[in-house]
TIRO-2110 file (N, C-alpha, C; in Angstrom, 1 decimal):
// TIRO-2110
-5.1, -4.7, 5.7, N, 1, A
-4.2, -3.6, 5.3, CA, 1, A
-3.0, -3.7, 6.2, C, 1, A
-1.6, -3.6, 5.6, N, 2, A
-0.6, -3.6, 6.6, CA, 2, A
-0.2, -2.1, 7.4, C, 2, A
0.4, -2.6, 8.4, N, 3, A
0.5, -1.4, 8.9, CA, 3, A
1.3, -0.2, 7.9, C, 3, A
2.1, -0.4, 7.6, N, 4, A
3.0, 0.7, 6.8, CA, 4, A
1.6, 1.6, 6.1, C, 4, A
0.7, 1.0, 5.6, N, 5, A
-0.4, 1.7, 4.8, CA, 5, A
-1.2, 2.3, 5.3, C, 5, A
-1.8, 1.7, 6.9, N, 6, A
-2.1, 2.6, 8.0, CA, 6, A
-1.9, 3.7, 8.6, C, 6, A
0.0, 3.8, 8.8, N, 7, A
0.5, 4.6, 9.0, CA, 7, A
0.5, 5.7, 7.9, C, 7, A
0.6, 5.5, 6.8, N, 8, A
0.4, 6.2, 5.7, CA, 8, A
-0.7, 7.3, 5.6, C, 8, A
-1.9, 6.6, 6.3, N, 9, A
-3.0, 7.3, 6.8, CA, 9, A
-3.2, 8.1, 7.3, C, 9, A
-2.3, 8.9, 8.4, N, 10, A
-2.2, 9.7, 9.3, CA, 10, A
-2.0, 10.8, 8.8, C, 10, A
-3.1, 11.8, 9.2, N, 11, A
-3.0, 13.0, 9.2, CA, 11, A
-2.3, 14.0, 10.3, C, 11, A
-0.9, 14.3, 10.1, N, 12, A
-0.5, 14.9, 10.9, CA, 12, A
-0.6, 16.4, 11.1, C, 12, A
-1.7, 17.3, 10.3, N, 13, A
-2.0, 18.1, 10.0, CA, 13, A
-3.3, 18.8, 10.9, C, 13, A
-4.0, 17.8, 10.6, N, 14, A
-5.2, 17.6, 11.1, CA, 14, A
-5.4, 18.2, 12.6, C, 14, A
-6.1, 19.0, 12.7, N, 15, A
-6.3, 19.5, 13.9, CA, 15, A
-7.7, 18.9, 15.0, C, 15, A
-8.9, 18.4, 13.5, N, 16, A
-10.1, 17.5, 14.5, CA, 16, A
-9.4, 16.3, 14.9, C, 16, A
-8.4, 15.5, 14.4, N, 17, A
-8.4, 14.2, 15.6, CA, 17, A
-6.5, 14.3, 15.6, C, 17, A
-6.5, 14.0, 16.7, N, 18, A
-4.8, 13.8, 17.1, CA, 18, A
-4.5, 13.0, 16.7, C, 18, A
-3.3, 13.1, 17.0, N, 19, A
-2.3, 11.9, 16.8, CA, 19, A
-2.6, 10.8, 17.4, C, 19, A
-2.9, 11.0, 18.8, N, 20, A
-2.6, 9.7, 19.4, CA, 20, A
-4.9, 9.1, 19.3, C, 20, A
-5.4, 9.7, 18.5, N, 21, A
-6.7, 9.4, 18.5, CA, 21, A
-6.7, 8.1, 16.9, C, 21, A
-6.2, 8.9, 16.1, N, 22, A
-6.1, 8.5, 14.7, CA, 22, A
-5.3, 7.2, 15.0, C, 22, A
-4.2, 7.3, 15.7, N, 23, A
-3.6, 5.8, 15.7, CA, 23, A
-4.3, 4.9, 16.5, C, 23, A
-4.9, 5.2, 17.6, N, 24, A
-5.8, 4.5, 17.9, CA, 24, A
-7.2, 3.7, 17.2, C, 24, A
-7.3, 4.5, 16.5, N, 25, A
-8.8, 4.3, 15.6, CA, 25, A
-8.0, 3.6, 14.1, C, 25, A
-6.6, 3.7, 13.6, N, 26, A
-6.4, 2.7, 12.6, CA, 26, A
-5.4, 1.4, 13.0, C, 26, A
-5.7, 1.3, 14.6, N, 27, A
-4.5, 0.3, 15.3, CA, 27, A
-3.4, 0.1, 15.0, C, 27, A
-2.5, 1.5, 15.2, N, 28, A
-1.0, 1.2, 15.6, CA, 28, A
-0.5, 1.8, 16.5, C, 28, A
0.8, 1.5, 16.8, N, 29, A
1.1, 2.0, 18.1, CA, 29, A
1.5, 3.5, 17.8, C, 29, A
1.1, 5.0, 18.6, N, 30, A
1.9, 5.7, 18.6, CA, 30, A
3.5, 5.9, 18.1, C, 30, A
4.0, 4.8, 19.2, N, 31, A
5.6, 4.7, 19.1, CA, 31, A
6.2, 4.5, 17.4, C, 31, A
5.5, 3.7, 16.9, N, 32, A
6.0, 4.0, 15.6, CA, 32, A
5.8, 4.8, 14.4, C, 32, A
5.2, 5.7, 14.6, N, 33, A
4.8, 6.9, 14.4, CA, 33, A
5.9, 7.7, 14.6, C, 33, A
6.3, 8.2, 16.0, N, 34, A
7.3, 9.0, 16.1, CA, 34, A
8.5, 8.3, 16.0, C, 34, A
8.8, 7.6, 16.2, N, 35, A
10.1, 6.9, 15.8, CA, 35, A
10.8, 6.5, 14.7, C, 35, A
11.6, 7.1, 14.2, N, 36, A
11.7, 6.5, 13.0, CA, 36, A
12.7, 5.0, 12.4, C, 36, A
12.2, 4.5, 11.7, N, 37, A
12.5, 3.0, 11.8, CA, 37, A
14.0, 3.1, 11.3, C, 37, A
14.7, 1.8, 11.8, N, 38, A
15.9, 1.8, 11.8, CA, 38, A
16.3, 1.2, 10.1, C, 38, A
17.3, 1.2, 9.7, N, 39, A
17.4, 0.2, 8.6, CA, 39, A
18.4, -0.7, 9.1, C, 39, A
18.2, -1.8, 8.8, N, 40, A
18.7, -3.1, 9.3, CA, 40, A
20.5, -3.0, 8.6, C, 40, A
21.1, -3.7, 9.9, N, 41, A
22.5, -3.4, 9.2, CA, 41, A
23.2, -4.8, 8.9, C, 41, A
24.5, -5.3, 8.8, N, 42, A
25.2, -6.1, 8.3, CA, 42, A
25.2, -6.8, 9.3, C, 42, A
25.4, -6.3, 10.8, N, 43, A
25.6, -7.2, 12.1, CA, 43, A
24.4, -8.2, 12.7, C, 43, A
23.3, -7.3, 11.7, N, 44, A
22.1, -8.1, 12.3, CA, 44, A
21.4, -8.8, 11.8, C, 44, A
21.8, -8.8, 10.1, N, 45, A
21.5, -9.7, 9.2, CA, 45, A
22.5, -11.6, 9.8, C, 45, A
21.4, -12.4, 9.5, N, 46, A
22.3, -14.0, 9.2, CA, 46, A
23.4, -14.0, 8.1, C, 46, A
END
């Protein structure tokens, strides 16, 4: 399963398992969770 579909997973609602339990238990990091991903720009494309 890739991550993006893991994260997909997360119940941010949920009051029996946290946040930082659930990501632990579908292995991703926290940090990408609250962060939200950048989109890639012209400078950083080849």
């Amino acid at each position: 399963m890739s991550t993006p579909d893991r994260r997909g997973m997360l119940e941010r609602v949920d009051q029996a398992l946290s946040i930082r339990r659930q990501c632990m238990l579908l292995g991703i990091a926290r940090s990408s969770v609250y962060r939200p991903l950048q989109p890639a720009n012209s400078t950083t494309l080849p």
